[in-house]
C-alpha positions in Angstrom: 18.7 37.9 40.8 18.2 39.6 44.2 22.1 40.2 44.6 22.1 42.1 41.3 19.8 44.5 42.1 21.0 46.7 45.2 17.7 48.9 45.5 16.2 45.2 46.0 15.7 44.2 49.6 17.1 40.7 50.2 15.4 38.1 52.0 17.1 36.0 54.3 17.3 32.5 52.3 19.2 34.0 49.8 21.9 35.3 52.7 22.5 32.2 53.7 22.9 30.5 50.1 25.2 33.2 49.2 27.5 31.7 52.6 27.3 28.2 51.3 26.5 25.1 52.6 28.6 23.4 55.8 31.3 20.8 55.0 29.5 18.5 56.3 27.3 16.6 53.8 24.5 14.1 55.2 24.2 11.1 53.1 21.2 8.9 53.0 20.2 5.2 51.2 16.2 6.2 51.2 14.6 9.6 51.9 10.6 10.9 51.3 9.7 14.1 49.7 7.0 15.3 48.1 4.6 12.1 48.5 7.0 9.7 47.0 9.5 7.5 49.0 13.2 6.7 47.4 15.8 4.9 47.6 18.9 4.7 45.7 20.4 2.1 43.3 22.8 0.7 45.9 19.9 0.0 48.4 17.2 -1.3 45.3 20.0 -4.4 44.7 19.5 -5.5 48.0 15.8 -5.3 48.4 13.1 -6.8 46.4 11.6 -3.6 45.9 12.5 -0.9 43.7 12.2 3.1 44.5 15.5 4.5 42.6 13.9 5.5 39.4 13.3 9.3 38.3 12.1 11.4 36.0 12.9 15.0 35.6 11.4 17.7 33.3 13.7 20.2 32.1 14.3 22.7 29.0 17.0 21.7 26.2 18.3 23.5 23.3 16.6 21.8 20.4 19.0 21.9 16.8 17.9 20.6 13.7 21.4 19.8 12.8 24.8 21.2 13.6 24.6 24.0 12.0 21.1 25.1 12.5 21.1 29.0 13.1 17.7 29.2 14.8 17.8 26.7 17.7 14.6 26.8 20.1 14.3 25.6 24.2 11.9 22.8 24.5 10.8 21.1 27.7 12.4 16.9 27.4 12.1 14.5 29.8 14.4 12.6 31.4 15.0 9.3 32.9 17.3 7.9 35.0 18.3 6.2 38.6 19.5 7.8 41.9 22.8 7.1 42.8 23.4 9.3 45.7 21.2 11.4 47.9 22.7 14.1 49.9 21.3 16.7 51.8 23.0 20.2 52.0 22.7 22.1 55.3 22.5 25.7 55.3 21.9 26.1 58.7 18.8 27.9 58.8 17.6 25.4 55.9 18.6 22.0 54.4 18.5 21.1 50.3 18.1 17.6 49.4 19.6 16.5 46.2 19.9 13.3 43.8 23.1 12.5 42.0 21.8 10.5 39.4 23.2 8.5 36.4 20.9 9.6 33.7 19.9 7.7 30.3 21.0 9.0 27.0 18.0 10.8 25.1 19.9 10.3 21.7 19.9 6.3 21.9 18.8 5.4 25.0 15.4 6.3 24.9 12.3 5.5 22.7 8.6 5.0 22.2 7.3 1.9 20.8 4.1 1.1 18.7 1.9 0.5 21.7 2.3 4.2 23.2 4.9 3.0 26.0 8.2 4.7 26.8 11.2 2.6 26.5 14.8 3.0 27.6 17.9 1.3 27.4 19.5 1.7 31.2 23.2 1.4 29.6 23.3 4.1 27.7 24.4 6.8 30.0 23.9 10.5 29.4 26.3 12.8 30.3 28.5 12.2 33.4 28.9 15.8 34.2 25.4 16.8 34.7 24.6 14.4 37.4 22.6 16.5 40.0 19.0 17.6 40.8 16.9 19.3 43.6 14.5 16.2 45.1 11.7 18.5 44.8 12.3 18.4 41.1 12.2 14.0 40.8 9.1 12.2 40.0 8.8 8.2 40.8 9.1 5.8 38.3 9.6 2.1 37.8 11.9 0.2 34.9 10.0 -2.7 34.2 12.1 -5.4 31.8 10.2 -5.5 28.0 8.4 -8.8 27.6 9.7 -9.1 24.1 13.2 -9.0 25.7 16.3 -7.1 25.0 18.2 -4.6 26.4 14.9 -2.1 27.1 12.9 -1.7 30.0 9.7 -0.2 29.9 9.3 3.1 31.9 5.6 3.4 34.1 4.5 6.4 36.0 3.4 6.4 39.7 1.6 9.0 41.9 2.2 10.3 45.5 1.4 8.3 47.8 0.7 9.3 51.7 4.3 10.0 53.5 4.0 12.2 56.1 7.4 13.9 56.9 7.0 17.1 59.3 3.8 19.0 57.7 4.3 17.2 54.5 1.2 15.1 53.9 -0.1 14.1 50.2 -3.5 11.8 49.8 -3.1 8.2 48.6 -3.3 7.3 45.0 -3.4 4.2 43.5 -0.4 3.6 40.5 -2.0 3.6 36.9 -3.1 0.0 35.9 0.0 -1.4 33.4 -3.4 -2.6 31.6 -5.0 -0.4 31.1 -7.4 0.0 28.8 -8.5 -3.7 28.8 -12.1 -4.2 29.8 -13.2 -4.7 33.0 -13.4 -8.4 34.9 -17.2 -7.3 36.0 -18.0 -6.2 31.8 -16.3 -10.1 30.9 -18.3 -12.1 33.6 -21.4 -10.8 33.7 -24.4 -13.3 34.6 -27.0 -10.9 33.7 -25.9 -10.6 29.5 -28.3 -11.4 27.3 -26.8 -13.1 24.1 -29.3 -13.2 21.1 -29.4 -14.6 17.6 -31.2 -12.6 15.0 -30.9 -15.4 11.7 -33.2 -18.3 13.5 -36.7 -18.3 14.8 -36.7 -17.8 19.4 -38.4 -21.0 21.1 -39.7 -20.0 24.9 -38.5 -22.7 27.1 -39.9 -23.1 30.8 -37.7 -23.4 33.8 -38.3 -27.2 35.2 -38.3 -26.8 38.5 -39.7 -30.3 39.3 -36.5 -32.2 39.3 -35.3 -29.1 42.1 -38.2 -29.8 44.3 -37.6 -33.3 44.0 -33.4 -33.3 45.1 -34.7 -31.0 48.7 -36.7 -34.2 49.8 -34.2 -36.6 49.5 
């Protein structure tokens, strides 16, 4: 926008985007940004944990149908795994990006009766829109659907500390996969009092003879 407008003054960071990035392109298997740590697909096979899923929010052109004369930009999210990360150098400035094999929103992806986002990691979206800045990715995990199948079930994270130069986010704890079942203190609690209403109470005194008794012996 700067470029167009000759009056405009332009800063310095648009300069040196307008002389590209060098040749060389640093590649990396795991890199931090923004309070979450990732890694990509290749590296997640080897390890037992996993830190290749994203999520990006972006606008789409919405249609009704095919012919639909009145289409409208909506913001969709999508889901998908990191296949690549590479991190362009502008010399004064580096970009880090995700190349990313993205599931198809059409049939890949779905929300069940229970709230939970599902999607089906084999049905790839489109293989020439592959790329996003790593400032745009948010962390999520594919968990495998307990009723089976080809779905996984998608769950959110939050940053956690990574401190990489000045870049330093609070920890979070990950939203509970449960929640919304009661609490282990509400279930076990000693001091509940349970209480028929249909039957006359009888007062019973603690015996604490046979107690007194088992302390001498």
């Amino acid at each position: 926008m700067e470029l167009a407008r000759p009056e405009t003054i332009i800063s310095q960071q648009i300069r040196w985007l307008a002389h590209e990035p060098k040749r060389e392109v640093l590649s990396y298997s795991g890199y931090g940004i923004g309070g979450y740590y990732y890694n990509t697909s290749d590296h997640d096979s080897k390890s037992t944990t996993q830190n290749s899923g994203v999520m990006v929010e972006a606008k789409s052109l919405h249609m009704s149908t095919a012919k639909d004369k009145n289409p409208i930009y909506a913001n969709m999210l999508y889901y998908g795994v990191i296949e690549d990360i590479w991190e362009l150098n502008y010399t004064q400035f580096k970009i880090p990006v995700f190349r990313c094999k993205w599931v198809d929103n059409k049939s890949g992806v779905k929300v069940d009766e229970n709230g939970f986002t599902l999607v089906d990691l084999n049905k790839e979206g489109d293989p020439n829109d592959q790329f996003i800045f790593a400032s745009q990715a948010k962390q999520v995990f594919y968990v495998n659907d307990p009723n089976g199948g080809r779905w996984s079930v998608v769950l959110t994270t939050k940053p956690k500390l990574y401190d990489r130069g000045d870049v330093c986010d609070n920890i979070e704890e990950t939203p509970s996969f449960s929640r919304g079942l009661p609490e282990s203190d509400d279930i076990n609690n000693e001091d509940v009092a349970y209480v028929r209403e249909d039957c006359e109470g009888i007062y019973v005194e603690e015996d604490t003879t046979s107690r007194k008794k088992r302390k001498r012996t």
